[in-house]
Each structure stands twice: as C-alpha cells, then as structure tokens.
C-alpha positions, 0 to 999 in steps of 0.5 A: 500500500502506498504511503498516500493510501495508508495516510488516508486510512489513518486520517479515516480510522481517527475520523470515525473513531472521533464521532464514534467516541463523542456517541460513547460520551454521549451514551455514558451521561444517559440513564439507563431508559434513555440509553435504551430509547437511543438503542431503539430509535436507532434500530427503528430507523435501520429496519425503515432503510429497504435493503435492511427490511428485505433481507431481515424479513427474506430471512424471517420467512425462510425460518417460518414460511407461515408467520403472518406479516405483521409479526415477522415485521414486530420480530424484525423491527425488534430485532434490529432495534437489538443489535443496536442496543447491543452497541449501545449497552457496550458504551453504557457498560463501559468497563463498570463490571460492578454496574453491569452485574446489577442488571443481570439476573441468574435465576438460581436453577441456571446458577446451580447447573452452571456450577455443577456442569463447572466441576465435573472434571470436564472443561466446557465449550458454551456457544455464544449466539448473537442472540440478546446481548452476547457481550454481556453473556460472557460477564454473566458467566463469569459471575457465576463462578469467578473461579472458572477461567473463561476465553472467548475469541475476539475478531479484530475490529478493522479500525485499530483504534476503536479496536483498542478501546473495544479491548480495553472494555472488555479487559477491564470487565475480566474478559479473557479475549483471544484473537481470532487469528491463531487461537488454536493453541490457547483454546486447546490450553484451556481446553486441556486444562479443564477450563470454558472456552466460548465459540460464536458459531450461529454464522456461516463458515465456507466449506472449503475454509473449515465449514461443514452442511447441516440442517437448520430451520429444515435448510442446508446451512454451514457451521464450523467444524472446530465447535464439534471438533473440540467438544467431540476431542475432549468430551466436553460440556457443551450449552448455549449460554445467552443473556435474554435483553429484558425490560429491566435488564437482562436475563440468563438464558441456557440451552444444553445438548441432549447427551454427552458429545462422545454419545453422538456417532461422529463429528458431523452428527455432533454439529447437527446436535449444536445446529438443533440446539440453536435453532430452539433458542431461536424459536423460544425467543425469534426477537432476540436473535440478529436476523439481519446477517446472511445465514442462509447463505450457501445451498449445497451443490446436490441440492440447487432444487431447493433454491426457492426456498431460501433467501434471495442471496443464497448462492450454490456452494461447490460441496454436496450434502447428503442427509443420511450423513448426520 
C-alpha cells in the first residue's frame, strides 16, 4: 500500500473513531431508559432503510414460511432495534463490571447447573449466539463462578483504534479475549486444562475454509467444524449460554445438548446436535436473535432444487450434502 493510501486510512480510522467516541460520551451521561430509547430509535430507523427490511424479513420467512406479516415485521423491527442496543449497552457498560452485574439476573436453577456442569472434571465449550446481548453473556458467566477461567475469541475490529478501546472494555470487565487469528493453541490450553472456552458459531463458515452442511430451520446451512471438533476431542460440556435483553435488564438464558458429545456417532452428527440446539433458542425467543446477517447463505451443490426456498442471496456452494450423513 502506498504511503498516500495508508495516510488516508489513518486520517479515516481517527475520523470515525472521533464521532464514534463523542456517541460513547454521549451514551455514558444517559440513564439507563434513555440509553435504551437511543438503542431503539436507532434500530427503528435501520429496519425503515429497504435493503435492511428485505433481507431481515427474506430471512424471517425462510425460518417460518407461515408467520403472518405483521409479526415477522414486530420480530424484525425488534430485532434490529437489538443489535443496536447491543452497541449501545457496550458504551453504557463501559468497563463498570460492578454496574453491569446489577442488571443481570441468574435465576438460581441456571446458577446451580452452571456450577455443577463447572466441576465435573470436564472443561466446557458454551456457544455464544448473537442472540440478546452476547457481550454481556460472557460477564454473566463469569459471575457465576469467578473461579472458572473463561476465553472467548475476539475478531479484530478493522479500525485499530476503536479496536483498542473495544479491548480495553472488555479487559477491564475480566474478559479473557483471544484473537481470532491463531487461537488454536490457547483454546486447546484451556481446553486441556479443564477450563470454558466460548465459540460464536450461529454464522456461516465456507466449506472449503473449515465449514461443514447441516440442517437448520429444515435448510442446508454451514457451521464450523472446530465447535464439534473440540467438544467431540475432549468430551466436553457443551450449552448455549445467552443473556435474554429484558425490560429491566437482562436475563440468563441456557440451552444444553441432549447427551454427552462422545454419545453422538461422529463429528458431523455432533454439529447437527449444536445446529438443533440453536435453532430452539431461536424459536423460544425469534426477537432476540440478529436476523439481519446472511445465514442462509450457501445451498449445497446436490441440492440447487431447493433454491426457492431460501433467501434471495443464497448462492450454490461447490460441496454436496447428503442427509443420511448426520
């Protein structure tokens, strides 16, 4: 890159890291309703732009052919209104653990399972969903049992500078962070010593880059194989651990596997266990989830027929995908 580019980018980088943190300022002096109402209107506002609303409710119907309009249109305005908020509670929240635990509440059946699933020799793998307000989900963990080591994988934020300050949050909270990049090695540390580790895994990975077919909302989709790879390897727990967006705050929010992953007949069958166990957590609460990203967005090659019944932006993928697999 020649020096002109990189001296625009730098300039562009400080330029939206400059209205970005006069909005963080701005959000901080908010009370808690106010940093909210901001959330929403900024999430109403999204969901008016036509492209946000095609593709929001191309995918809505993809997952229930059969919802009425005006609730798909209730789900997607909420739903945008969340990923919003998310950002928003980040800059509320800002490196406050002590405020942010006075917003969570745990019920105490979810309390005691975490703990138990903490100390039963094994490490544990939760699945993280953007889903509620993931980020707060990995300090509720965490409040649970102070004792039990977490790590979750951080992609790094194109803007080195908001990045910084996005890291910085996070740490000051007790967030153990690794990079996307090269994170094998610590996850498998922390897996061999028994501790949590989190993977974001409700989104699509090519299959030439690691991702492998299964069935979601009765789809072909794509899903990592490193999730079942290593539950699979060291026989972990294995939960969807979330933190429901409520009116008052947030709430706990846990789904399991239905059996042990070393029960399962093979790795594929066991990220088909995952996929299932993502989707109940959709359809127990469809408003919480981001509905806004391309998860339909590779139909297996041995499937083109299926082409209808997926969102406008779903393209062929060049692997097959046979059923009788999983």
């Amino acid at each position: 890159m020649s020096g002109l580019k990189q001296a625009r980018k730098r300039l562009f980088w400080r330029l939206e890291a400059g209205v970005a943190l006069t909005f963080f300022f701005f959000i901080r002096f908010l009370p808690f309703s106010g940093m909210r109402f901001f959330g929403k209107l900024f999430g109403s506002i999204l969901f008016m732009l036509p492209s946000q609303k095609k593709l929001v409710l191309a995918n809505i119907k993809t997952a229930f052919p059969d919802m009425p309009k005006s609730e798909a249109m209730r789900i997607g305005r909420t739903s945008l209104q969340g990923m919003l908020l998310v950002f928003c509670e980040m800059m509320w929240f800002y490196g406050d653990a002590e405020k942010i635990s006075k917003y969570i509440t745990i019920p105490e059946n979810i309390r005691d399972r975490i703990r138990e699933l903490n100390h039963n020799g094994r490490s544990t793998l939760f699945l993280p969903m953007h889903w509620g307000n993931w980020e707060i989900s990995t300090f509720a963990l965490k409040q649970i049992d102070a004792t039990r080591p977490v790590t979750v994988i951080a992609k790094k934020q194109k803007n080195p500078i908001l990045d910084d300050h996005v890291m910085d949050g996070r740490r000051k909270v007790g967030f153990n962070f690794v990079r996307a990049k090269g994170a094998a090695k610590a996850l498998l540390k922390a897996l061999r010593n028994k501790e949590s580790v989190g993977l974001l895994v409700d989104q699509n990975t090519k299959t030439h880059k690691g991702g492998t077919f299964g069935n979601f909302f009765g789809l072909p989709v794509t899903i990592s194989k490193t999730a079942a790879t290593m539950a699979y390897k060291f026989n972990t727990n294995v939960y969807v651990f979330a933190c429901r967006r409520t009116e008052n705050g947030f709430e706990v929010y846990i789904k399991e596997l239905p059996k042990e992953p070393k029960e399962y007949s093979n790795q594929q069958e066991l990220s088909q266990g995952m996929l299932d166990i993502m989707e109940q957590v959709v359809r127990d609460y469809p408003d919480q989830w981001i509905w806004l990203y391309e998860r339909w967005n590779y139909i297996p090659k041995n499937m083109s027929d299926l082409k209808q019944k997926y969102p406008f932006y779903a393209i062929v993928d060049q692997e097959e995908y046979h059923l009788e697999n999983t």
